[in-house]
TIRO-2110 file (N, C-alpha, C; in Angstrom, 1 decimal):
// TIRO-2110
-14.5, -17.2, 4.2, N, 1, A
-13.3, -17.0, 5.1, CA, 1, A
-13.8, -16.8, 6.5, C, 1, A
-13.3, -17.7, 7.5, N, 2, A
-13.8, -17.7, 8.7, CA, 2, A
-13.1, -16.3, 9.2, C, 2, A
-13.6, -15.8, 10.1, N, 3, A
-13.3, -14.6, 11.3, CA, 3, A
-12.1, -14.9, 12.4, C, 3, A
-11.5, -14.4, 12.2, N, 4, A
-9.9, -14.0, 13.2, CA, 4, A
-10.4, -13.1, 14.4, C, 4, A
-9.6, -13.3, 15.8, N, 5, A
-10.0, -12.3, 16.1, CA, 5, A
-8.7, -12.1, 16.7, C, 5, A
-8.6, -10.7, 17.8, N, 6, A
-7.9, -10.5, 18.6, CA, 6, A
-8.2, -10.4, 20.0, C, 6, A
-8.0, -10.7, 21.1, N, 7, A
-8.3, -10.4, 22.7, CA, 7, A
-7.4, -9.7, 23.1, C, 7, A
-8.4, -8.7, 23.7, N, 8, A
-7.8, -7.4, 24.7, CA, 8, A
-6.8, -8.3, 25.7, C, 8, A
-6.2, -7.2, 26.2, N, 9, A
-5.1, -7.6, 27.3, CA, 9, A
-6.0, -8.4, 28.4, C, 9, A
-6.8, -7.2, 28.7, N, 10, A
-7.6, -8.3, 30.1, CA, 10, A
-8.6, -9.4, 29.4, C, 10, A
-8.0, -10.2, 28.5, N, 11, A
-8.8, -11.7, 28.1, CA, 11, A
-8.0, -12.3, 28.0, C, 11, A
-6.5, -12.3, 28.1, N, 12, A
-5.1, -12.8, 28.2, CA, 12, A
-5.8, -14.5, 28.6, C, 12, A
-6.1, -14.3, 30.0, N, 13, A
-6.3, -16.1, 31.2, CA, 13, A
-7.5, -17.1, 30.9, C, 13, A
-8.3, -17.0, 31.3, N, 14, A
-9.4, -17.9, 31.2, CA, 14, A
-10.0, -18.1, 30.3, C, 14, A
-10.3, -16.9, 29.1, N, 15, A
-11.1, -17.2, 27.8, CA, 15, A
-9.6, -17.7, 26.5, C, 15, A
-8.2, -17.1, 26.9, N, 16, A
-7.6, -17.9, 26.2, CA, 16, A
-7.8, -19.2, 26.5, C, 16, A
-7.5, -19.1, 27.6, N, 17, A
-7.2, -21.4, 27.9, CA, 17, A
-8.6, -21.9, 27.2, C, 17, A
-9.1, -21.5, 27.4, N, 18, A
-10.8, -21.8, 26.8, CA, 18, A
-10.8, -22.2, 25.4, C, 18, A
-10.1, -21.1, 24.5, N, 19, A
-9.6, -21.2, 23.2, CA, 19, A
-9.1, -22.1, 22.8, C, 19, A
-8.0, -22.6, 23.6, N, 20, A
-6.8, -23.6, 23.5, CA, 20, A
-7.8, -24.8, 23.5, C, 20, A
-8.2, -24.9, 24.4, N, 21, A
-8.5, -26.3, 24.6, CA, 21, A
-9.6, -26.5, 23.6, C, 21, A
-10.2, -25.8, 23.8, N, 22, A
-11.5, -25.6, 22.2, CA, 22, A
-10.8, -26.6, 21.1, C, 22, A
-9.7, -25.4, 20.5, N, 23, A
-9.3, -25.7, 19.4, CA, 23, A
-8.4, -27.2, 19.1, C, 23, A
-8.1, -27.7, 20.3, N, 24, A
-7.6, -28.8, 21.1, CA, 24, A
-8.6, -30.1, 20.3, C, 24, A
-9.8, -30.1, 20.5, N, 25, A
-10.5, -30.9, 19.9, CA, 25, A
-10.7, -30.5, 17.7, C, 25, A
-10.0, -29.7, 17.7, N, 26, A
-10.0, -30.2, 16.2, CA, 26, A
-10.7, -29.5, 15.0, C, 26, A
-11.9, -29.5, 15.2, N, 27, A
-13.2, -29.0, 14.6, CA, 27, A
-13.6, -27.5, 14.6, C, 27, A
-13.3, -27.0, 13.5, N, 28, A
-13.8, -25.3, 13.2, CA, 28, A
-12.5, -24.6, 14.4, C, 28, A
-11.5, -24.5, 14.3, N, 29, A
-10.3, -24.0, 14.6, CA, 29, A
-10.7, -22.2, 15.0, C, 29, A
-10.6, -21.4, 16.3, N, 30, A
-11.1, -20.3, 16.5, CA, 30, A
-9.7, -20.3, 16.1, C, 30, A
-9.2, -18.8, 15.2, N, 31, A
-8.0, -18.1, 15.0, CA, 31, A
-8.1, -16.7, 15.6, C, 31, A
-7.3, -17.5, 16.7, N, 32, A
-7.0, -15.7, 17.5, CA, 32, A
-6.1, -15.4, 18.2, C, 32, A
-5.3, -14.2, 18.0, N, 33, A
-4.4, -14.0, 18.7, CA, 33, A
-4.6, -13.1, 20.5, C, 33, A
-3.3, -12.7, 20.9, N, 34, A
-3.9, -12.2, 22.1, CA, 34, A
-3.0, -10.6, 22.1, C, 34, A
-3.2, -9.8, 22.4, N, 35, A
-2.6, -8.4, 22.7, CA, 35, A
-1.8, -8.7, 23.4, C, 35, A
-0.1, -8.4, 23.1, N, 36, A
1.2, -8.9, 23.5, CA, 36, A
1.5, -10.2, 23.2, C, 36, A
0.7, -10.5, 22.0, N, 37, A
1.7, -11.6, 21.0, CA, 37, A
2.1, -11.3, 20.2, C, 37, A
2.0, -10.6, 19.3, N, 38, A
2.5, -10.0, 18.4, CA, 38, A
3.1, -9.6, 18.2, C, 38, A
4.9, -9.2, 17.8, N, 39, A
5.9, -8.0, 18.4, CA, 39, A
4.9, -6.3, 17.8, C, 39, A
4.4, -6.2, 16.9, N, 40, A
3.8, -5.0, 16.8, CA, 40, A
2.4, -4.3, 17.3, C, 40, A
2.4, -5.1, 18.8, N, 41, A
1.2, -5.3, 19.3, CA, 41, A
1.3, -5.3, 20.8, C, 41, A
2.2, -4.7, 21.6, N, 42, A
2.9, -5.2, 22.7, CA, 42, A
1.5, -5.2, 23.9, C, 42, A
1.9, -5.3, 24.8, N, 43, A
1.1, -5.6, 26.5, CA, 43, A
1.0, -4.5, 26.1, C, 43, A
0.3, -3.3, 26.6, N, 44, A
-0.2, -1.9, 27.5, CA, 44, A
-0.4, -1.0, 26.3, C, 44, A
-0.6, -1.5, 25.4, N, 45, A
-1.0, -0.8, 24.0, CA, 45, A
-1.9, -0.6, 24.4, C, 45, A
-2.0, 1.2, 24.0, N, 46, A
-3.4, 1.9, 24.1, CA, 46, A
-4.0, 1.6, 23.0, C, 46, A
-5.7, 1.4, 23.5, N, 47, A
-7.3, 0.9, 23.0, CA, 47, A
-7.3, 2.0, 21.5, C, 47, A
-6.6, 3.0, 20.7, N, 48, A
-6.2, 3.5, 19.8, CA, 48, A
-5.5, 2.2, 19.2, C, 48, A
-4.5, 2.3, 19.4, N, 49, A
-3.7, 1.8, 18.8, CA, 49, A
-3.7, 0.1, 18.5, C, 49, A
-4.8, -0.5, 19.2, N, 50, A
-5.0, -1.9, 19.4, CA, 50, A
-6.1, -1.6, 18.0, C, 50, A
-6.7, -0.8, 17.7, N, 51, A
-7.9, -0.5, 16.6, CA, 51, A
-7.1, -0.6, 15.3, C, 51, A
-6.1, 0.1, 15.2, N, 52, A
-5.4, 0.4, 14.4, CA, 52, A
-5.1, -1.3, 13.6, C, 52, A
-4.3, -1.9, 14.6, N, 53, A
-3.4, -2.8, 14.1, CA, 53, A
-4.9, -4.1, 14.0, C, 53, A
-5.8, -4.4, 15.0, N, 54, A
-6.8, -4.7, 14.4, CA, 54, A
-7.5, -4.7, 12.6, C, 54, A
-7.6, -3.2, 12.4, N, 55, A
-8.2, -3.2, 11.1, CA, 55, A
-6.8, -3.5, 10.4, C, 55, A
-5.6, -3.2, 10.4, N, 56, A
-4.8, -3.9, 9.3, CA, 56, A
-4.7, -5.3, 9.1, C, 56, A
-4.8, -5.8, 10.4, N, 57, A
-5.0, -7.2, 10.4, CA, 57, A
-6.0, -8.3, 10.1, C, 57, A
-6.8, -7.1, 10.0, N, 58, A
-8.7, -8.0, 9.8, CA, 58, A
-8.7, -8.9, 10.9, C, 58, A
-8.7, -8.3, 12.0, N, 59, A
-9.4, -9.1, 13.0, CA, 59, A
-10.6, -8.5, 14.2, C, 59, A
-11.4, -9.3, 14.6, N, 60, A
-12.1, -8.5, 15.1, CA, 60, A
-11.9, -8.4, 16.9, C, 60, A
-11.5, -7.4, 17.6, N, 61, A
-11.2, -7.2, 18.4, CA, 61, A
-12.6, -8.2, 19.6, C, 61, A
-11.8, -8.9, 20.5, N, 62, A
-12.7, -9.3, 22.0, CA, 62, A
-12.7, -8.5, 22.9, C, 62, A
-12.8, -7.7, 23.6, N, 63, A
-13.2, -6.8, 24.9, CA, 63, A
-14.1, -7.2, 25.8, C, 63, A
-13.8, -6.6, 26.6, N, 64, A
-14.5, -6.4, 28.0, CA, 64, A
-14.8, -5.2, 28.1, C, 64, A
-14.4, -4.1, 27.7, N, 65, A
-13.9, -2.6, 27.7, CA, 65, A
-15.8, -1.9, 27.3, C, 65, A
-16.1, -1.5, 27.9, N, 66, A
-17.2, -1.4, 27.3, CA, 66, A
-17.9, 0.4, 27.9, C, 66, A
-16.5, 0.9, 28.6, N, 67, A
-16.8, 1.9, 29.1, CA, 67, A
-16.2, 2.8, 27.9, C, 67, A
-14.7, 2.6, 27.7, N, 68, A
-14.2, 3.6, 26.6, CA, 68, A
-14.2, 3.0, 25.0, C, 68, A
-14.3, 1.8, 25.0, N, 69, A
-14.1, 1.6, 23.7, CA, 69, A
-15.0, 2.0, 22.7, C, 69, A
-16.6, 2.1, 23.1, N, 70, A
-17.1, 2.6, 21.8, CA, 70, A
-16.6, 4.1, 21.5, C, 70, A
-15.9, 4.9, 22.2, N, 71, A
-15.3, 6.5, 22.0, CA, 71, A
-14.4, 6.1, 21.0, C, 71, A
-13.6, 5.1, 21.1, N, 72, A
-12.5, 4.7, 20.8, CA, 72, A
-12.3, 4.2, 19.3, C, 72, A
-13.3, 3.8, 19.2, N, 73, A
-14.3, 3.4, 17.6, CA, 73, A
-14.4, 4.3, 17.2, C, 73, A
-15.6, 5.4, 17.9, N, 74, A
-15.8, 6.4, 17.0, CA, 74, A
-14.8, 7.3, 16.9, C, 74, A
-13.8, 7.8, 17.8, N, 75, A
-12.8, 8.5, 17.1, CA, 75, A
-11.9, 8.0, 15.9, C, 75, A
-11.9, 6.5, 16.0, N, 76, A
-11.3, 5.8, 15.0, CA, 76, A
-11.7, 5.9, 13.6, C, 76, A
-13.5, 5.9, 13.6, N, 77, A
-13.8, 6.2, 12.1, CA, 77, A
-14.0, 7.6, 11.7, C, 77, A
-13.8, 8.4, 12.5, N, 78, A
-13.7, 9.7, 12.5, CA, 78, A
-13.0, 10.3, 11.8, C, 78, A
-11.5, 9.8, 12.3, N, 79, A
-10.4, 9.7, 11.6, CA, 79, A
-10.0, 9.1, 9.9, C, 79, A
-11.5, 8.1, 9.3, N, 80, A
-11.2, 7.7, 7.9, CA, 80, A
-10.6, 6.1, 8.3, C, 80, A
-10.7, 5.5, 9.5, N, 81, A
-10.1, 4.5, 9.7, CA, 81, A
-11.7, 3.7, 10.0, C, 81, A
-11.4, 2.0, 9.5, N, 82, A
-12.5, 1.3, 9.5, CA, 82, A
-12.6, -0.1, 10.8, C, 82, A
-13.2, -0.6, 11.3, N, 83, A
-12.7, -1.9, 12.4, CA, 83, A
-13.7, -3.3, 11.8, C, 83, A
-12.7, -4.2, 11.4, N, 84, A
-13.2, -5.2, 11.6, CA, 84, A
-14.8, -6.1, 12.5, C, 84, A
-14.7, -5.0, 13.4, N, 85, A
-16.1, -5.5, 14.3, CA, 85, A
-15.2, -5.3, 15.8, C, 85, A
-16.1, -5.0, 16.6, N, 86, A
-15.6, -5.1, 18.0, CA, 86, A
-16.6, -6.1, 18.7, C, 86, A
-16.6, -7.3, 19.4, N, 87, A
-17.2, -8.2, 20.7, CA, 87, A
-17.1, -7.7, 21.7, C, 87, A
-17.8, -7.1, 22.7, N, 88, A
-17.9, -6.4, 23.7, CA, 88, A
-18.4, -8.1, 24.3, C, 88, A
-17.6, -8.7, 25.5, N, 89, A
-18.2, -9.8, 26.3, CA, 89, A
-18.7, -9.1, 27.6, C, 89, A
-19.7, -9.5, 27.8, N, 90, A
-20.9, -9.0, 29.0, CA, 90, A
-20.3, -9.7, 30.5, C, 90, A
-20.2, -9.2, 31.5, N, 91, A
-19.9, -9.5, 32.4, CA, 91, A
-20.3, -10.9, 33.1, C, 91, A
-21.5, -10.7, 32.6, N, 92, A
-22.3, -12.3, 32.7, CA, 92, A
-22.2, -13.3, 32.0, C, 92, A
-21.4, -12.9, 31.1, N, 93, A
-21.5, -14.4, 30.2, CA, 93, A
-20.3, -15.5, 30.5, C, 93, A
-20.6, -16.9, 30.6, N, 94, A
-19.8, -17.3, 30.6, CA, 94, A
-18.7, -18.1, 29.4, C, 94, A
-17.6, -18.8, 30.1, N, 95, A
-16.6, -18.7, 29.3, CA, 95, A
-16.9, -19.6, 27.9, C, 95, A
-18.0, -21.0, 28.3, N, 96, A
-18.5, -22.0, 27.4, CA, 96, A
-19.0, -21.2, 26.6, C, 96, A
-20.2, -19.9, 27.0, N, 97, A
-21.1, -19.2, 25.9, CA, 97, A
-20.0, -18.0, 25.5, C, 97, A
-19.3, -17.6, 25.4, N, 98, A
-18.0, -16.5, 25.0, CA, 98, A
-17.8, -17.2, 23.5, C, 98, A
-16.9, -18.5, 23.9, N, 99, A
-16.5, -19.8, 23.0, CA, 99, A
-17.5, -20.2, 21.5, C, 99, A
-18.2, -20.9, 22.3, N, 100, A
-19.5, -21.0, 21.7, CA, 100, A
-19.3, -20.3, 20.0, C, 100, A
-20.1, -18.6, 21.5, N, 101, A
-20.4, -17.6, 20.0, CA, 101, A
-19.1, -17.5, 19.2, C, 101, A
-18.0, -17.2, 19.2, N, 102, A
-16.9, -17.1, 18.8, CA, 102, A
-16.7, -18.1, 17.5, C, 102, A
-16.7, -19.3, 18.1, N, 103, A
-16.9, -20.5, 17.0, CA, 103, A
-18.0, -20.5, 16.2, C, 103, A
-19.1, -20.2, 16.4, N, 104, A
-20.3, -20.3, 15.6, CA, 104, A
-20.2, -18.7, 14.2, C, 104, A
-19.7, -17.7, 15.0, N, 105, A
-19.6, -16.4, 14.3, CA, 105, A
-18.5, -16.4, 13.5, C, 105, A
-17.4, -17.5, 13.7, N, 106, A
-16.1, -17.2, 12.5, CA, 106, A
-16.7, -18.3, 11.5, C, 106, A
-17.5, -19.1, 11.7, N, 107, A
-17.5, -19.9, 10.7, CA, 107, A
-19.4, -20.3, 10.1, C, 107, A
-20.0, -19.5, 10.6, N, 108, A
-21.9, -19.3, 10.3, CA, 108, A
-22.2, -17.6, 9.7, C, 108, A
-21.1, -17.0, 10.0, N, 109, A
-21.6, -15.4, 9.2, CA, 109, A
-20.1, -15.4, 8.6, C, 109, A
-20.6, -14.0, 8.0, N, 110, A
-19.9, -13.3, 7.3, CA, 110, A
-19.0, -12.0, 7.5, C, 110, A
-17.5, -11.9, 7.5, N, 111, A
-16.9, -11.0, 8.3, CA, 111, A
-17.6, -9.5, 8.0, C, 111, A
-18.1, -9.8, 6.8, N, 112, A
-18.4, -8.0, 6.6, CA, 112, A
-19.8, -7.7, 7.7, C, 112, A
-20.1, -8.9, 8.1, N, 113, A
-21.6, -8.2, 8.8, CA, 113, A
-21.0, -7.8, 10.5, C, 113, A
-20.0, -8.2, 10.8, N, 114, A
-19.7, -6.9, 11.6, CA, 114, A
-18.9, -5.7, 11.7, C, 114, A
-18.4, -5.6, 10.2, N, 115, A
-17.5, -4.4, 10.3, CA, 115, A
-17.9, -3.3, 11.2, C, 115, A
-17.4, -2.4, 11.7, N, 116, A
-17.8, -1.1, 12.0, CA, 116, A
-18.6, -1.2, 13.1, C, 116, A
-19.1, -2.2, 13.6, N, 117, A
-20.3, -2.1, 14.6, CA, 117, A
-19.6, -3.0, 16.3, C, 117, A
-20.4, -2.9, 17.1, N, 118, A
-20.0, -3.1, 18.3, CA, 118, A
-21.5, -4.4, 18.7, C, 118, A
-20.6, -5.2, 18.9, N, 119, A
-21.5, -6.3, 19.5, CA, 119, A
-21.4, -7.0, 20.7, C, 119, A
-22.2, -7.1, 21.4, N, 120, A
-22.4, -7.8, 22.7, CA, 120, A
-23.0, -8.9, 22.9, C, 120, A
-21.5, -10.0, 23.0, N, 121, A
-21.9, -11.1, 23.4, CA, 121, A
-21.8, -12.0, 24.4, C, 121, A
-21.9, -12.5, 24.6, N, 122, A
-23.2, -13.7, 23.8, CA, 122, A
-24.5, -12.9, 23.8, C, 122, A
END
């Protein structure tokens, strides 16, 4: 089963179109939605509540967020709740290498090897 993911509010612009057009050509399809597509998922949903609907959804959350979200994790498992994986994207990476990993990670691993953990990519 390839990897889903979701993108934070602030990855709405350039890493979606990036997606689009990716997926545009055909080949290993990235499935991912964006925060405020969803009706249960609106724009300005607090970094709780985006965790939440992530783990019911099995998807692994995309961020930039790298200041509060790991708190945001661990209050989350704290609580008995589990996350799909979090992608922390590095300030430096670009949008080709974002893509890239995204496509190679939904469809070369396995969703359980990022449950619960916080990764920085590319």
């Amino acid at each position: 089963m390839a990897i889903r993911y979701v993108l934070d509010e602030n990855l709405r612009g350039e890493l979606w179109n990036a997606i689009l057009t990716y997926n545009a050509q055909g080949a290993h399809l990235i499935d991912a939605l964006r925060v405020g597509d969803p009706q249960d998922l609106p724009l300005k949903a607090p970094d709780p509540a985006i965790l939440t609907w992530a783990e019911r959804e099995a998807r692994v959350l995309i961020t930039n967020d790298k200041k509060s979200m790991p708190g945001h994790l661990n209050d989350h498992r704290k609580a008995g709740g589990h996350s799909p994986g979090i992608f922390i994207v590095r300030s430096q990476s670009t949008i080709p290498e974002i893509v890239s990993f995204l496509a190679s990670a939904a469809y070369a691993s396995d969703p359980s090897e990022w449950a619960d953990l916080i990764t920085f990519i590319p």
